[in-house]
Residue frames as a rotation matrix with the C-alpha (Angstrom) as fourth column:
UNK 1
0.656 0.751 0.075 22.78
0.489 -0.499 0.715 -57.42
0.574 -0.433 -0.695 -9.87
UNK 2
-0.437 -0.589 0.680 24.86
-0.284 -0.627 -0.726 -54.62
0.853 -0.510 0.107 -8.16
UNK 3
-0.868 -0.221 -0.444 24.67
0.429 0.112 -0.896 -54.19
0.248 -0.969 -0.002 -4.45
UNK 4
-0.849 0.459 -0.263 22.35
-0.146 -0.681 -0.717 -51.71
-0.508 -0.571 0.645 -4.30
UNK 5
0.105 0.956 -0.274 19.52
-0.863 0.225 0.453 -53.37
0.495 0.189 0.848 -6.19
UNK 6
-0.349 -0.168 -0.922 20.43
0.400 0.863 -0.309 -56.38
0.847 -0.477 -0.233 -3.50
UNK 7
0.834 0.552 -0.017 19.55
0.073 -0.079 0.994 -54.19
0.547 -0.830 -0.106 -0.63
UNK 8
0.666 -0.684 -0.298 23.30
0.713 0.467 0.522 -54.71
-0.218 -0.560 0.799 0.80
UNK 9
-0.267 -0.678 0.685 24.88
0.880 -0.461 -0.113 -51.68
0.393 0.573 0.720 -0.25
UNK 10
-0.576 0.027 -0.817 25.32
0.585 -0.685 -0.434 -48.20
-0.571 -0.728 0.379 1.09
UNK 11
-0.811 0.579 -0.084 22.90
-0.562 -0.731 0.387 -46.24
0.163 0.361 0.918 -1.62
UNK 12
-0.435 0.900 0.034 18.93
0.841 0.420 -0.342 -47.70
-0.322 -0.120 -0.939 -0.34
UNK 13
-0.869 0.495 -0.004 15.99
-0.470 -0.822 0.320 -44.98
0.156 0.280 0.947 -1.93
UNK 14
-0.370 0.838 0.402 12.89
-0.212 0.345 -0.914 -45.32
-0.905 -0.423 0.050 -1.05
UNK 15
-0.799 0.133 0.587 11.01
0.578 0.438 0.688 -47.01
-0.166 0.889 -0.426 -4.10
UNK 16
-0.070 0.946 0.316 8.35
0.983 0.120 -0.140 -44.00
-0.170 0.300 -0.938 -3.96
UNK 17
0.723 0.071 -0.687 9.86
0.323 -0.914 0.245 -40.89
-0.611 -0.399 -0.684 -3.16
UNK 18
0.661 -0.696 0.278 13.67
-0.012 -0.381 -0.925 -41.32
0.750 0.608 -0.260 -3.87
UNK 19
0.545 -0.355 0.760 14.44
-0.777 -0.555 0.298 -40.08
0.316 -0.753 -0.578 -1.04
UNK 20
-0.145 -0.984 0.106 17.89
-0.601 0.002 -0.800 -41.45
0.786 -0.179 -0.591 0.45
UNK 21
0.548 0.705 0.450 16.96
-0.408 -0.244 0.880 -43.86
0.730 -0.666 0.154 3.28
UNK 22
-0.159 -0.939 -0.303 20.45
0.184 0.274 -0.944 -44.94
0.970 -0.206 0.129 4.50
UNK 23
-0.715 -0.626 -0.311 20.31
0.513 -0.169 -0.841 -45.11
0.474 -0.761 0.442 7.83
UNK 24
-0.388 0.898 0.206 16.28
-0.902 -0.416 0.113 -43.64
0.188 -0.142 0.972 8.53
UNK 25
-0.342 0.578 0.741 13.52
-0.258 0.701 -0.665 -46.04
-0.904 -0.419 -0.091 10.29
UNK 26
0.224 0.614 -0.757 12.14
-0.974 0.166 -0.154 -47.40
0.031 0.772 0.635 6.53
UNK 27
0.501 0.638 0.584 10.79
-0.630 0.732 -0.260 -50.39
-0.593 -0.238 0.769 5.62
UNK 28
-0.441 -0.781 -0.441 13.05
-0.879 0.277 0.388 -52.93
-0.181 0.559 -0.809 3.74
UNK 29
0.084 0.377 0.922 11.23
0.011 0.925 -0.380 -56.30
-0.996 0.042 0.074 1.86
UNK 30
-0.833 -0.551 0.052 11.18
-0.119 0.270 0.956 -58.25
-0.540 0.790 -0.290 -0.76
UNK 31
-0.683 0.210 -0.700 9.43
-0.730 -0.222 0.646 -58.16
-0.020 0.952 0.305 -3.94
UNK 32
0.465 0.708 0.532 5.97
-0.432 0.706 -0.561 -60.38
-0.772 0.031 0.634 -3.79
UNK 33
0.811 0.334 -0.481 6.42
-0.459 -0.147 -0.876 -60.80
-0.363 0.931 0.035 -6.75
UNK 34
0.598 -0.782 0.179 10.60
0.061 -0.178 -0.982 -61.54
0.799 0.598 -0.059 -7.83
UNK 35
0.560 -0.426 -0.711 12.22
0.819 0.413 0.398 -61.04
0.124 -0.805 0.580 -4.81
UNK 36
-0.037 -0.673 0.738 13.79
0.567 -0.622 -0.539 -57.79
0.823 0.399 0.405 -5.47
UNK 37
-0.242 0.081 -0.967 14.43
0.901 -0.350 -0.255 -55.71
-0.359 -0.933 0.011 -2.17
UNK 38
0.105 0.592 0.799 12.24
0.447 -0.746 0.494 -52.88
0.888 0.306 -0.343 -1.92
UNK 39
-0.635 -0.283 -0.719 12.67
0.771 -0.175 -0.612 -50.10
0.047 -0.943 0.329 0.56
UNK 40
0.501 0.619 0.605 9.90
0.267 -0.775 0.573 -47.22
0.824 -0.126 -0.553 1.75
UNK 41
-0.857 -0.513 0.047 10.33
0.238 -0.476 -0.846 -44.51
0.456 -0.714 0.531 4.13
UNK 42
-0.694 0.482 -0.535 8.21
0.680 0.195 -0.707 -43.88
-0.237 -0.854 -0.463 6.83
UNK 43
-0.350 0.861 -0.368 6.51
-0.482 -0.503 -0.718 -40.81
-0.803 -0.073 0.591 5.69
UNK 44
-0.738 -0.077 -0.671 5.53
-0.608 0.506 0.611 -43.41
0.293 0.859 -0.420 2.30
UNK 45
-0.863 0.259 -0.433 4.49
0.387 0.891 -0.239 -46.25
0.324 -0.374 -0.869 4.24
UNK 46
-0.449 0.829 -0.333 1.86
0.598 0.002 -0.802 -43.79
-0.664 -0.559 -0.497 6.50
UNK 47
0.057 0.618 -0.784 0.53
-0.617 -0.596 -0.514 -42.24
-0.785 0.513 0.347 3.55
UNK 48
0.058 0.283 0.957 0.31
0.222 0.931 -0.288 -45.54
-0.973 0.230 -0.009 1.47
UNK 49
0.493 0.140 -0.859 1.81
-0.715 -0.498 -0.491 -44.27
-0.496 0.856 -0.145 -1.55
UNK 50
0.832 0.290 0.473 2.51
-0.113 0.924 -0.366 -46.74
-0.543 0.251 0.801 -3.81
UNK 51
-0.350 -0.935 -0.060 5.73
-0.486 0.126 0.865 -48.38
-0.801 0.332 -0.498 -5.07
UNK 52
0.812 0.326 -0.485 6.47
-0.579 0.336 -0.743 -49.84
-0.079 0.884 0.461 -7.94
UNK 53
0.243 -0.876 0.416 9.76
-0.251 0.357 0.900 -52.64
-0.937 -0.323 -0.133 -8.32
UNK 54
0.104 -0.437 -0.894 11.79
-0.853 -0.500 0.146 -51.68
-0.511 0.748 -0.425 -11.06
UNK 55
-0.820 -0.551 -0.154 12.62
-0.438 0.432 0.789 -55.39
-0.368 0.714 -0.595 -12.28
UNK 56
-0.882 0.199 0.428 9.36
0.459 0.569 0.682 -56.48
-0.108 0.798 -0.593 -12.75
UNK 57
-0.806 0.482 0.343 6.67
-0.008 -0.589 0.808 -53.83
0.592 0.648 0.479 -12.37
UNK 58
-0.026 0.829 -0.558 4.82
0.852 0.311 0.422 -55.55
0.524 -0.465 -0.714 -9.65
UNK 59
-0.645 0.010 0.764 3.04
-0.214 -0.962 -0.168 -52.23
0.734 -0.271 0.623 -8.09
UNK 60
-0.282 0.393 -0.875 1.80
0.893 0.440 -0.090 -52.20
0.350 -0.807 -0.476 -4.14
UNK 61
0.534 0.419 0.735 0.63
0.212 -0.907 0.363 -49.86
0.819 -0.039 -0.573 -1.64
């Protein structure tokens, strides 16, 4: 597992947008599901758009 699918590394994207969130107020947890670190950005989070976590699929709001 590289750094950045650890969460510990300097590239974080939100898991809904894309969007770059290095260093931006976004949310950062782990995977119900697997544990995989998931990250949302704020404008995500208040418009409940749903992720999805790349290693196993588990999809939230």
């Amino acid at each position: 597992m590289s750094q950045s699918e650890r969460g510990d590394g300097h590239s974080q994207q939100c898991n809904s947008c894309g969007m770059d969130v290095s260093g931006t107020n976004a949310a950062r947890f782990e995977c119900p599901e697997c544990g995989h670190m998931i990250f949302r950005c704020a404008t995500c989070r208040k418009q409940s758009n749903n992720y999805e976590c790349p290693d196993c699929g588990f999809r939230g709001p």
